[in-house]
N, C-alpha and C positions, 0 to 999 in steps of 0.2 A: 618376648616376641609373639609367643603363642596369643598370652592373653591381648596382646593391642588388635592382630587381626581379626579376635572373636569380638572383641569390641568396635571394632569398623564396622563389621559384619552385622552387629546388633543397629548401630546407626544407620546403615546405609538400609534398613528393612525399610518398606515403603506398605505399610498396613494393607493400604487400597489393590493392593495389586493383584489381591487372587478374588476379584469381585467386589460385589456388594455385602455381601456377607463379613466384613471382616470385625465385627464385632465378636464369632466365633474363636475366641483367645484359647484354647483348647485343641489338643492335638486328640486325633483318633486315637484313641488305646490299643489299639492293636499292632500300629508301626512298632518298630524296633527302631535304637539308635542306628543303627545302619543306613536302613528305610528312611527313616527323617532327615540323614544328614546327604542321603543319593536326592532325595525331592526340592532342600533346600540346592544345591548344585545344580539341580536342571532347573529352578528358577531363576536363579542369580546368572548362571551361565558360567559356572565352572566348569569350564570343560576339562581341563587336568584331571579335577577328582570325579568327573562323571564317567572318563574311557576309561579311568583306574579302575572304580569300583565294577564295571562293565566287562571288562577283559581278566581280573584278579577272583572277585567274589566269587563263591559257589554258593552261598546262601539265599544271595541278595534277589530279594522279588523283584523284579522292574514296571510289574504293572500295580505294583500300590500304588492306591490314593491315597491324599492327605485329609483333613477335617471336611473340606467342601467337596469332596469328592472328585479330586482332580489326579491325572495319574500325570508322568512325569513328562509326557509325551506333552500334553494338554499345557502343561506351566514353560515350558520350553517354547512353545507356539505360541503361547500367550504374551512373554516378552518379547518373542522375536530371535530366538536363539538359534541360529539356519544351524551353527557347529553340532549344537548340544543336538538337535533333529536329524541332524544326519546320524548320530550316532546310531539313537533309541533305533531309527528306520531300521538299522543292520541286523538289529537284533531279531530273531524268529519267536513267533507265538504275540506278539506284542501286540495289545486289544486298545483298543478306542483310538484305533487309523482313522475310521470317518469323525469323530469328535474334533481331531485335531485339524483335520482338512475344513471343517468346516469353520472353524478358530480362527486359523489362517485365512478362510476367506474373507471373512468380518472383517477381521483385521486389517486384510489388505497387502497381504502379504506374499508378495506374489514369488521371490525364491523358496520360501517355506514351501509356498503349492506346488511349484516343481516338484520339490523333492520328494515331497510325498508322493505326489499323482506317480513318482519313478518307483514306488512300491509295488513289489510285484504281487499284489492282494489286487491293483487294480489295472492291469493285463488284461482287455478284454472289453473292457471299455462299460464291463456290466451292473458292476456299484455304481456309477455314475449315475445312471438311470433310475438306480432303486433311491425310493426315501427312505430315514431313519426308522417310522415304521415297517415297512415291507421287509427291511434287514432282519429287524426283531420277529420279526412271522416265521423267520426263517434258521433264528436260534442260533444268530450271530453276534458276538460281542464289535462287531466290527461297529458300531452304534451304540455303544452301552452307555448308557444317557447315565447324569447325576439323577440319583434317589427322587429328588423331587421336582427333574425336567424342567430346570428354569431357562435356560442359555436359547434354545432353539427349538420351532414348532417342529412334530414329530410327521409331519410332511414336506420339510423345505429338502429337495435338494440340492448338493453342489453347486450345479447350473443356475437355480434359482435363485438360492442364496447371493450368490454373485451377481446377478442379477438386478436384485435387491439392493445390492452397494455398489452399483454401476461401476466395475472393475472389469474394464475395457478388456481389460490385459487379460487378466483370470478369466474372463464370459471366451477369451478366444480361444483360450487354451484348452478349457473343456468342451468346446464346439471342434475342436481337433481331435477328439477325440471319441468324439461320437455320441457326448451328452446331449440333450434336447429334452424343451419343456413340452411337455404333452396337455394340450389344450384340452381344458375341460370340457364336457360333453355336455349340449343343452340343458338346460334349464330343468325343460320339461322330458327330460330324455327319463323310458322308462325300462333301461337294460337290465339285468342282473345286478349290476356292480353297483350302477346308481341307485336302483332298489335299497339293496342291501345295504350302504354306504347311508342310505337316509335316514332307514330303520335303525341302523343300529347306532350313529350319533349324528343326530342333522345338526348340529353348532360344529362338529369336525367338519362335517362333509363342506359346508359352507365356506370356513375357514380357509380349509384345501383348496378353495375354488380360489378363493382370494389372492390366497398367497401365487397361486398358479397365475392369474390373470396380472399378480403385480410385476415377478417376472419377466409376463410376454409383451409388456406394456413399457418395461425397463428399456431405456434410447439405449444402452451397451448390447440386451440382447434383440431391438429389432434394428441397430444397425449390422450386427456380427450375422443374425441368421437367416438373413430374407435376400434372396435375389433381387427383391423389387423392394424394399422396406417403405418407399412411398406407399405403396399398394396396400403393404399388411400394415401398415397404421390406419389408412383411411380405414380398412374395413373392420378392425379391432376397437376404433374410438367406435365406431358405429351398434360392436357388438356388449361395446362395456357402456355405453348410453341406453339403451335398450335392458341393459341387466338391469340398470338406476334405475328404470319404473318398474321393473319385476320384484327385485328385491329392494325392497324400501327400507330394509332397517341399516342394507348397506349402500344407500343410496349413493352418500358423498363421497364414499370411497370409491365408488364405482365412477361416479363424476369426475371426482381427481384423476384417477388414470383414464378416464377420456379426455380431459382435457390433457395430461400428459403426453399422449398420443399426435394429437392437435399439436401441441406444441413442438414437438420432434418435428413433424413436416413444414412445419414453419422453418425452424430453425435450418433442413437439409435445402429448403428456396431459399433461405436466406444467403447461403455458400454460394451460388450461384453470381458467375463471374462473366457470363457471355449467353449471346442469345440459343447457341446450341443447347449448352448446359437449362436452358430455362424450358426451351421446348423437350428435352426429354423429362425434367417433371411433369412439366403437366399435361406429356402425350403421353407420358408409360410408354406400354409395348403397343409398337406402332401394326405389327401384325394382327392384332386382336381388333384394331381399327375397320371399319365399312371404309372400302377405295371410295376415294373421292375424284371425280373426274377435274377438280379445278383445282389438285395438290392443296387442300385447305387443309390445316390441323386440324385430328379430332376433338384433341383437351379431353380427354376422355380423364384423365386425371381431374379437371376444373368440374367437369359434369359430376365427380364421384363428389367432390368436396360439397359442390353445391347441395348435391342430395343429403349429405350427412350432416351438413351447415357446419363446416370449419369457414370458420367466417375469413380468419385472420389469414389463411391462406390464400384464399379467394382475394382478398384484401391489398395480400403484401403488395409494394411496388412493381414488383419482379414480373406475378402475374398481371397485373395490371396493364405495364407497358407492355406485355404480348398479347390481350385481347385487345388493348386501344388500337396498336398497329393494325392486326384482322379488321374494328371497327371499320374502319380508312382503306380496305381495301381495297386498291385501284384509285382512291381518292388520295394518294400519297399529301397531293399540294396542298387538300382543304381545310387535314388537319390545322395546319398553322394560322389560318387565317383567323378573321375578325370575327367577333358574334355577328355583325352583322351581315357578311358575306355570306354565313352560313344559312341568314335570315332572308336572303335574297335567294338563296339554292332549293326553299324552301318554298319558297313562293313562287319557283318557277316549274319545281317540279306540280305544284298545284293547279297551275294555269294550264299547263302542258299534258297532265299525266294520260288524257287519252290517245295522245299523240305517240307518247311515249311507251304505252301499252300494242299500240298497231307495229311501230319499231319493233319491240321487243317479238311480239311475234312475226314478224317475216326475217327478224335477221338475230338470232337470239343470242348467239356468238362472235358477231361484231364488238367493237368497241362498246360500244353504248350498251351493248348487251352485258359487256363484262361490268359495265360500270353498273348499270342498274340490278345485277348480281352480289353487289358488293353490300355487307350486313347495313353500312350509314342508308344507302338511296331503298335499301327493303325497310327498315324503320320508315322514313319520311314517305316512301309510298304509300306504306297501310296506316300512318296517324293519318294523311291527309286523304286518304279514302275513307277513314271513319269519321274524321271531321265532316268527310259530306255528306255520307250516311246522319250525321246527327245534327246535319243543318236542314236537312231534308224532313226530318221528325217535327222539326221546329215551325217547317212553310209546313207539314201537313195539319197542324193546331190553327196557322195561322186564317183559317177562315172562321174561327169560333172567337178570334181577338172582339175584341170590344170597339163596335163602330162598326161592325160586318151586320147586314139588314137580313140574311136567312139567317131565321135563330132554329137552331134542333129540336125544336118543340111544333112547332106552324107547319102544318099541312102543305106546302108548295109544292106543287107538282108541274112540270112541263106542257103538259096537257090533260083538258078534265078527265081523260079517259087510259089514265097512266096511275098506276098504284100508287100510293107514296111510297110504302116501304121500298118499291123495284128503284126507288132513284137513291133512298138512305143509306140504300144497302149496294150499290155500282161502287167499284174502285177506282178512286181518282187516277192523273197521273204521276202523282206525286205515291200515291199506296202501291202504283206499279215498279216505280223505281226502286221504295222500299223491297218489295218483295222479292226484286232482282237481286240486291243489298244483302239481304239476308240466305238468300240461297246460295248467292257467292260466298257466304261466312259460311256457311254448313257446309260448303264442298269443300274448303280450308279446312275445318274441321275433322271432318272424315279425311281428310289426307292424314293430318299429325296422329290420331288414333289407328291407321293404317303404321305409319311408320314407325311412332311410340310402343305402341300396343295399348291394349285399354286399362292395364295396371297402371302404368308410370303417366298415362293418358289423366286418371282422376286423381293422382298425388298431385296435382297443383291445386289451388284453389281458383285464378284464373280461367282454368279451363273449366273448373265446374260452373261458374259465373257465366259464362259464354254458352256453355250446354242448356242453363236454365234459361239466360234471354233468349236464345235464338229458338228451343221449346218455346218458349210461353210465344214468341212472334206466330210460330206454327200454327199453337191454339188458337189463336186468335184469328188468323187467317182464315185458319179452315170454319170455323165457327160464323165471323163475315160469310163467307163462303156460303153457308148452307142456309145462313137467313136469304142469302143474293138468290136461290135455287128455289126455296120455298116462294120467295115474293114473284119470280117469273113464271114459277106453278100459277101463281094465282093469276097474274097476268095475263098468261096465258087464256084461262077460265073466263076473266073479262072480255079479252075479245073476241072467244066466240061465244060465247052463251046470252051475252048482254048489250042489248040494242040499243041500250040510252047512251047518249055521249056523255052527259055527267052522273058521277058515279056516288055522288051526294042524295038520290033520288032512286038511286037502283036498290032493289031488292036483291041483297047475298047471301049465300050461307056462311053461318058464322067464322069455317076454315079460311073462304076468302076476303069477308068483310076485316076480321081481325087485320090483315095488312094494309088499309086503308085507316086504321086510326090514327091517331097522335101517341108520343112516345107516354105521355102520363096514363094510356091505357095499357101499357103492354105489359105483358105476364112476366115475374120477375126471373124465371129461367128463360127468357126471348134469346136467342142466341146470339145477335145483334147483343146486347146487354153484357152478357159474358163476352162477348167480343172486346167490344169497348173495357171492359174491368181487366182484361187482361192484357191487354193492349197499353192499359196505363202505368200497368205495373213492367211490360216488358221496355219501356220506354225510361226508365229509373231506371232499373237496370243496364240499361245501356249508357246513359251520362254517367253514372256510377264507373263506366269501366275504364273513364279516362284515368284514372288512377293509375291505371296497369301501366302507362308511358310516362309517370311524374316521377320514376325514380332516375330517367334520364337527365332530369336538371338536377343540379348541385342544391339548388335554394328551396322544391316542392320537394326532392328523394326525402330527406329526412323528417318532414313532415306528413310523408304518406306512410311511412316506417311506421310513425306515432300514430297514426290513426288506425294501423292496420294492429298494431299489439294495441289500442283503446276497443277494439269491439271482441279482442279474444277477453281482455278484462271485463267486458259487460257479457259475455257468454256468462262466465264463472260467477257473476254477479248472479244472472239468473235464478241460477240455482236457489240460494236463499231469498232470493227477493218473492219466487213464486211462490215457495213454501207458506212463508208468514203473510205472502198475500192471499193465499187458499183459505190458509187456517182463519183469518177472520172475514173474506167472507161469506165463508161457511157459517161462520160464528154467528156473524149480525143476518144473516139470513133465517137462520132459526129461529131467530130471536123478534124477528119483525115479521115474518112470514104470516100469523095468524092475522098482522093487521093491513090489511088490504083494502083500502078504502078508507082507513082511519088515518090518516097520516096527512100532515101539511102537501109532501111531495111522495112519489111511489120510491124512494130510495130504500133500497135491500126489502121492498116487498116481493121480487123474483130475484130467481139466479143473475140474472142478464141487470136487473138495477143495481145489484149489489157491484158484480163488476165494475159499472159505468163508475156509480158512486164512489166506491175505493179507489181507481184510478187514475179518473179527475183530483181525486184529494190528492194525490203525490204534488201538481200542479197548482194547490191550494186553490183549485174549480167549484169546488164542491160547499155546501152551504152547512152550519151546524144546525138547522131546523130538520135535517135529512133525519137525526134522533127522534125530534119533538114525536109526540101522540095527539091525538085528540080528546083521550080519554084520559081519565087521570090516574093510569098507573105511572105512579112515581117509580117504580122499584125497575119498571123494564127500561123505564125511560134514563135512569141513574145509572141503568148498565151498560147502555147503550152509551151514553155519556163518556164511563168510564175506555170502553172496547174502543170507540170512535179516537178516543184523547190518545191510547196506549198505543192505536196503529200510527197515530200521525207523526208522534213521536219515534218510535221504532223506524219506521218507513222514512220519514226526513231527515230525521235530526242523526238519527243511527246509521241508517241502512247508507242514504245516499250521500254522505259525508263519506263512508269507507269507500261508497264507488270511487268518491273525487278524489281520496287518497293513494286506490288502488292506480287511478290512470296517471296521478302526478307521479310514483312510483315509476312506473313504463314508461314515461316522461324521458323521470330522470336517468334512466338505464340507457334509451336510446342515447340522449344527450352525451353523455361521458362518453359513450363512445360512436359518437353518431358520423364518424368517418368510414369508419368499417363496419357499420352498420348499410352505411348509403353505397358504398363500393359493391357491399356481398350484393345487395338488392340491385344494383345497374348492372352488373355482372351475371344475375340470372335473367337480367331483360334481354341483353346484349348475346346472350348467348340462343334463346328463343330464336335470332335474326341467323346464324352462324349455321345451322342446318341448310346444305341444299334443297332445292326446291322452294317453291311459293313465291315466289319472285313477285308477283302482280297479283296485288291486293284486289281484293271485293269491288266489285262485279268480274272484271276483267278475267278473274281467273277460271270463268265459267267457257271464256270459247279455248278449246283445245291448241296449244301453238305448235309449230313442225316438231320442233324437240320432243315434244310428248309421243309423238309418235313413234320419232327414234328411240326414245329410252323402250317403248312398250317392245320394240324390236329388239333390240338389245336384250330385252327380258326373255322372251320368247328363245332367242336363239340360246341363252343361257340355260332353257331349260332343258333342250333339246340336245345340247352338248353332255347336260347331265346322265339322260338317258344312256348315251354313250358311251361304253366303260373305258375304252383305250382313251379317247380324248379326257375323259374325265382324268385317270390319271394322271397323264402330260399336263394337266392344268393342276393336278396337286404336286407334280414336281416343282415346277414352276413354281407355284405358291412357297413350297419349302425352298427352291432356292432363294426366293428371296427373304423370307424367314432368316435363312443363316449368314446372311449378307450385311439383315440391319441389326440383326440381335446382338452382334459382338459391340457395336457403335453404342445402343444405349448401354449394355454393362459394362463399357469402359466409362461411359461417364457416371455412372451411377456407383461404380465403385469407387471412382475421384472424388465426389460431393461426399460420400459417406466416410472413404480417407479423410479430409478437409475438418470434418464433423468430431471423429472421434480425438483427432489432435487438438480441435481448440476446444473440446471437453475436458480432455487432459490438463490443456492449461489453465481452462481457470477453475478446475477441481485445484491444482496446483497453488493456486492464487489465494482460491478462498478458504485454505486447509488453516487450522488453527494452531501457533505456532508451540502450543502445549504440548502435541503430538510429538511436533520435531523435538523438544527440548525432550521429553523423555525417551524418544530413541536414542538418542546422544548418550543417556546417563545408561541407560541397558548394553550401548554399547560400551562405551568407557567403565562399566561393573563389567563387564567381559576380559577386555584387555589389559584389568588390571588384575583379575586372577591368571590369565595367562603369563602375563610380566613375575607374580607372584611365584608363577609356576617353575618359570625361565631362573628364576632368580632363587631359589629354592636348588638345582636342577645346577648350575653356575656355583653355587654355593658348595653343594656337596662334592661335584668335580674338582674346585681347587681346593676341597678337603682333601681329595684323594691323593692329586698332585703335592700337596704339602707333604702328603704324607709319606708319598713314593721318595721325596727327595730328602727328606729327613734318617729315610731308611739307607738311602745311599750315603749320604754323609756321614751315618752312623758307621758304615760299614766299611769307609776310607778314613774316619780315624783310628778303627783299630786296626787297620793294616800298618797305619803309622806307626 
């Protein structure tokens, strides 16, 4: 009997089970049979022979390890043996508590972790807190890692660890308990700790940070420990993206748990089952909100995502249909209609919008006032106010069209004794309405910089685009300007000083004659001149910015996507493209620079040929005699040859071939996912429109309307109330009560969505578990319940030994009474 159970026992051993190491055939030399046959018992889960030798021995060590350096605690947790663990637990002095707890966390083992965490070594809640290293600083076996510390980094703890195996269950349990992961400190942070911590192993210190960020980045602990776990993901994805260009060697890693983060918020919109549940995502806490006099959502959540470009949030349906509805605000019935209904509302607001602007200011809170309030009719105001602005640009060229009889060059003046410049330089009335145009854009401007501030003011790139046309229009104005001042100086000078009526016969000084030439005299800093130059240039940039409203259509968004990532690709292109165009020609300038005069054409005989010459060549402009000499040096001429062949090659064949790769690249990025691409991009349009104020686009918004003056009263009295300390308080009572009114309403929903979350995490960790797992629980536990049964049966066995034998004694004893 004996030998058959030691020979089960030898079958049922399962090699793999004390690690990777099991090629170590070799016991420690220092066990005792006793030792080795207590470690095989808390592996297997003999419990019978584990309380025997536990309760009987006085020899017996409990905290041996075996060849890997496992004690008996650690191989008990290992299989899953909750009996055999509760034992070891009872026992005092028993070292590697945290080893096993951490075992058990890996594992997954969540009665295991009970029973330990019931250890009263952690009463206090204060090893929790500590890592495996800080335990050892502290000359505790409570951490006593194997020899060569392969199982777990020496900075993970508990909390973390769990964390790390997204163990809903175990991350809540030490969060009851007072564990929490401690957010690493900047980067650049230069305390004592992080000093010293860098000095003394900067691959640990980093690690640490890692491990620590993968933790805080884990969906089990930013649902279990955040009030707002929306919140601390957007702002976590944002601080682990920002690590990705700081630390580049852990870039991806850093990437992966931002988008991990990203993904969690998705996943908590996606739970969402009603429009309640949607607006507190993406309002957060509505007290941290600026009141809105027209109850509009902040989305102060959609502004954060936008900022950090979670695209797919911004993206999901969820938000989608709560910015579409705002879109349509007050426009309930137009959403449904026809494209072309909307195409008629559009052309009516066009026809109309000065009528609509005189409305708007005498009755601003009327119907019509509410309607042209709404984010759809502030879109169609200001496209179709800058559509007029830039059909206005269009009739002011239109007198230089081809077939117009004043050409800009011919002296025509109104009368002989009228300057010409004093008439080249008057502003039409078409430059007047521009100028109206543009100062109504600057006073829009200095609003959203007033409101914004002027940090989040130049994080767009729009805005800076707007900044520079409506500058350069300035330049140019005032430059107009001061040629228009100088020529009625002179004007003036002609009609009093000069008695002749034509001024083609008069004798001037040069200051005033110069205004009376033709434009092929004028000096190339004439400010007229620079007027004009900049003026061409601000005018580009303003058809350029119709861009900024093509992410409103389904069919242009995604094609202005692709052109806006094609000119971040030709930035980066720049870079080398400059480089190897400096170096040669610098090159061929050297190289030609002595012959000047000698040459078919003057190409790279100065700085300024060289440029043209290499430039035009990208465009194959440029001629191969640009090398030739006239002289017969072969050798300069044959290098020249060669430099000329090696750029054009490099520069075409090389260079602009990766450009065309790089943009078909950005192409195809958009492309694959050019939905939520084009949603993020009409969602950060759409939301531009969603801020109170600015109602009435360019011009319009230059005369002040009644409203303006109430908000400035409202302002005023608000300041005033400040002053006042009792009032002031009663309005921060006020304030908190309503604080404590709405805050319960979001954390009931906010712990619902997050409820929601963690259960169907549950399920399809459940789903997707490998079913190797379950079979070998099964076999750990059925080796259990058959050394118990062994136990029972053993136990049964010796009992009706006893009985046989009591009644044999009796029988014995009633037949010799016979």
């Amino acid at each position: 009997m004996h030998r058959r159970h030691t020979t089960l026992r030898e079958k049922g051993r399962r090699q793999a089970v004390r690690g990777p190491a099991y090629m170590f055939n070799e016991r420690g030399s220092a066990l005792t049979a006793e030792e080795e046959r207590f470690l095989d018992a808390a592996e297997y889960g003999n419990i019978p022979v584990v309380r025997k030798m536990l309760e009987e021995s006085k020899t017996l060590n409990f905290n041996c390890v075996d060849y890997m350096g496992q004690n008996a605690l650690q191989l008990a947790v290992g299989n899953e043996h909750l009996e055999v663990t509760e034992l070891l637990l009872k026992k005092e002095g028993l070292a590697r508590i945290g080893d096993g707890l951490l075992l058990a966390i890996s594992k997954g083992y969540v009665r295991i972790v009970e029973a330990i965490l019931a250890h009263p070594a952690f009463r206090g809640g204060l090893r929790l807190a500590l890592s495996p290293l800080e335990q050892e600083m502290r000359d505790d076996d409570f951490y006593a890692y194997d020899e060569d510390g392969t199982r777990f980094s020496h900075d993970v703890t508990p909390v973390i660890l769990a964390a790390h195996c997204q163990e809903y269950e175990i991350v809540h349990i030490l969060l009851s308990k007072g564990a929490r992961i401690e957010r690493p400190h900047d980067y650049f942070c230069k305390c004592a700790e992080c000093v010293e911590k860098q000095k003394k192993d900067s691959f640990s210190h980093s690690r640490s940070r890692m491990n620590a960020y993968k933790g805080l980045a884990s969906a089990a602990y930013l649902s279990l420990s955040s009030e707002d776990p929306v919140l601390t993901a957007l702002e976590l994805s944002n601080e682990l993206a920002r690590l990705a260009n700081i630390e580049t060697e852990f870039k991806n890693d850093y990437r992966k748990l931002s988008m991990q983060c990203k993904d969690f918020v998705v996943g908590v919109l996606d739970l969402c089952r009603d429009t309640e549940e949607v607006e507190a995502i993406l309002n957060g806490d509505v007290d941290k909100c600026p009141p809105s006099p027209y109850n509009r959502p902040c989305l102060s959540r959609v502004k954060l995502a936008i900022k950090y470009e979670v695209k797919k949030f911004v993206a999901h349906p969820n938000c989608q249909q709560q910015l579409l509805t705002i879109w349509y605000e007050n426009l309930s019935g137009l959403r449904q209609q026809s494209i072309g209904v909307k195409c008629w509302t559009v052309l009516g607001v066009t026809v109309g919008l000065p009528f609509l602007a005189i409305a708007y200011w005498i009755m601003p809170c009327s119907k019509l006032g509410q309607i042209l309030r709404s984010p759809f009719m502030k879109f169609v105001a200001h496209a179709v106010s800058f559509t007029i602005f830039l059909g206005l640009l269009v009739i002011n060229a239109s007198d230089r069209f081809e077939g117009v009889k004043n050409l800009p060059n011919e002296t025509i003046t109104d009368h002989p004794r009228q300057v010409f410049r004093v008439k080249t330089t008057q502003f039409s009335w078409t430059e007047m309405l521009i100028m109206k145009w543009v100062l109504g854009m600057i006073w829009s401007e200095c609003k959203e910089i007033w409101s914004d501030g002027p940090r989040e003011y130049i994080m767009h790139l729009w805005n800076v685009l707007d900044f520079g046309m409506l500058s350069i229009f300035v330049a140019s104005f005032t430059a107009r300007f001061m040629a228009f001042l100088k020529a009625s100086k002179a004007q003036q000078y002609v009609d009093m000083h000069v008695p002749d009526e034509d001024l083609s016969n008069a004798s001037l000084p040069d200051d005033v004659a110069y205004f009376t030439y033709a434009r092929n005299k004028w000096r190339p800093s004439d400010p007229q001149i620079i007027s004009e130059g900049l003026y061409a240039i601000a005018v580009v940039l303003s058809f350029s910015r119709i861009a900024y409203i093509l992410p409103a259509n389904e069919s242009f968004g995604p094609l202005q996507i692709s052109l806006g990532r094609t000119v971040k690709d030709i930035f980066k292109f720049m870079v080398i493209f400059i480089m190897v165009f400096v170096a040669f020609m610098i090159g061929m300038f050297n190289l030609y620079s002595y012959y000047l005069g000698a040459k078919y054409n003057p190409a790279f005989t100065t700085v300024e040929e060289s440029f043209k010459t290499l430039f035009w060549s990208i465009f194959g402009l440029s001629e191969v005699i640009s090398v030739v000499l006239k002289y017969d040096h072969k050798f300069i001429e044959n290098i020249g040859y060669v430099l000329y062949g090696v750029y054009n090659v490099t520069m075409v064949v090389v260079l602009l071939n990766m450009l065309i790769a790089m943009i078909n690249s950005s192409y195809q990025e958009i492309e694959e996912d050019a939905d939520v691409e084009w949603k993020f991009a009409r969602a950060k349009l759409w939301l531009s429109y969603f801020d109170e104020g600015r109602t009435l686009p360019a011009p319009f918004n230059l005369v002040p309307s009644p409203k303006s003056f109430y908000y400035l009263a409202l302002r005023i009295k608000s300041c005033l109330i400040r002053l006042c300390k009792a009032n002031g308080h009663h309005h921060n009572n006020e304030l908190e009560m309503g604080m404590l009114n709405s805050r319960p309403i979001v954390s009931k929903i906010m712990k619902r969505l997050i409820k929601r979350y963690v259960l169907k995490a549950q399920v399809d960790r459940e789903n997707d578990e490998v079913n190797e797992g379950e079979l070998k629980e099964i076999k750990q536990d059925i080796s259990s319940l058959r050394y118990e049964l062994l136990e029972e049966k053993s136990q049964a066995t010796g009992e009706l030994a006893q009985l046989i034998q009591q009644l044999s004694d009796k029988f014995g004893k009633n037949t010799k009474r016979h």
